[in-house]
Residue, then its C-alpha position, 0 to 999 in steps of 0.5 A: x324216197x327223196x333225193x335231193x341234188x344241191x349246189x353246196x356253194x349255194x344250198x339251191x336245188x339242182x334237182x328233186x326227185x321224191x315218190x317216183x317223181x321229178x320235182x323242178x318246182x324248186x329247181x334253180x333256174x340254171x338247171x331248168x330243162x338241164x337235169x334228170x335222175x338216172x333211174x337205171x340204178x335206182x333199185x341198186x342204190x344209183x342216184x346219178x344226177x345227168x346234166x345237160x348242156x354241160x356249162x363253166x358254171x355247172x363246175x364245183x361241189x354237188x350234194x346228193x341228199x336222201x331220205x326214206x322214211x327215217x334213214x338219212x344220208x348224203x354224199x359230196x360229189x365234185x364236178x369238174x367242167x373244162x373246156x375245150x377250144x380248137x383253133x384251126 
């Protein structure tokens, strides 16, 4: 199996995760040491992308890409980051 995280805007890796492993060879550098499959749900068809250290940047469109053998699919997530200030 194959799954591919992308950044739509973009069309750069996010994440790669093929045959068991986790692949950060063409990962964007923003996301270096940030990502990680959730493997939890992998038998029941999760592929839940988590991201670290949540910045401004990281908001936007997010495509999950998946082979297996010959069976393809993709789903659209959008993420949405705000911030929060405290002022005392």
């Amino acid at each position: 199996m194959d799954v591919r995280w992308i950044r739509e805007k973009f069309s750069e890796t996010v994440h790669h995760y093929r045959n068991g492993q986790d692949l950060y060879g063409e990962q964007m550098g923003a996301y270096a040491g940030r990502t990680e499959l959730v493997r939890d749900g992998l038998s029941a068809g999760s592929l839940d992308l988590r991201i670290t250290g949540l910045r401004p940047s990281d908001d936007g469109q997010y495509v999950c890409i998946v082979k297996d053998g010959d069976a393809y699919d993709e789903a659209m997530v959008h993420l949405v980051v705000s911030v929060w200030v405290l002022v005392f």
